[in-house]
C-alpha positions, 0 to 999 in steps of 0.5 A, a space after each residue: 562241131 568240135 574245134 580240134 587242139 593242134 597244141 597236144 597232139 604235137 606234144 604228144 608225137 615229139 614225146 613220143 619220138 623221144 621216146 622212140 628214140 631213147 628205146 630203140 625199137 630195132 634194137 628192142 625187137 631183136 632182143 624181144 625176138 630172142 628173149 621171148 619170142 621163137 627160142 633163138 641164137 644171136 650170132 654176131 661177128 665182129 671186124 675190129 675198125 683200122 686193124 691189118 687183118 679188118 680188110 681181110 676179115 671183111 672179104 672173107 666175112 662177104 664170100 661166106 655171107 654171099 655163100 650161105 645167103 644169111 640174113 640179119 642187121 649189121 651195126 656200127 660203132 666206133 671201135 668195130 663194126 657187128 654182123 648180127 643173125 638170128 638163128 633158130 634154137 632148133 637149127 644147128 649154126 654150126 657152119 656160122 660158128 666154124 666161120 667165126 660167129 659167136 653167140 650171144 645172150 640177148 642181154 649183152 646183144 642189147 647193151 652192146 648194140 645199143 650205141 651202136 648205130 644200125 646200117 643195113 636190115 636187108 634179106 642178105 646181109 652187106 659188107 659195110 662201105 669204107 
């Protein structure tokens, strides 16, 4: 019988979780989405932090995400807070872009969420909590 070394295998997975880390494979995955998969349009919006209108621009962003029951990811930063959806190429967001959701290339989506931690990932997207 075979003695197991438990050393490399927990080398192995710490590696790995930095790894992991480091990539940010939600993140990843919505650029990949975009890039390479179904031809895709990132739409984000974003609600600048501790402006007068932020309180505002959150209300109205609820009842229209409410109203037209989207999905996607909402992320946080520091200096705002970014509500993300994927749309198909073949589907016209017309409606998200008269709300006021700008598309973007998944490059900038990457770098731009990369700092930006991820808050929810749910079937209908969430106001962020104060």
């Amino acid at each position: 019988m075979k003695k197991f070394n438990l050393i490399p295998l927990i080398v192995s997975l710490v590696l790995i979780g930095v790894l992991a880390y480091f990539i940010k494979p939600n993140k990843l995955l919505t650029y990949a989405k975009a890039k390479f998969g179904v031809k895709n349009h990132i739409l984000i919006y974003e609600v600048p932090k501790n402006t007068d209108g932020s309180k505002a621009m959150k209300d109205k962003l609820e009842i229209f995400l409410q109203n037209r029951g989207i999905s996607g990811t909402a992320y946080e930063s520091n200096e705002a807070e970014y509500y993300v959806t994927l749309v198909p190429e073949d589907t016209d967001p017309k409606t998200e872009m008269d709300f006021g959701f700008v598309e973007i290339l998944p490059e900038d989506f990457y770098r731009k969420m990369y700092d930006a931690k991820q808050v929810y990932f749910t079937r209908t997207l969430k106001i962020i909590e104060n």
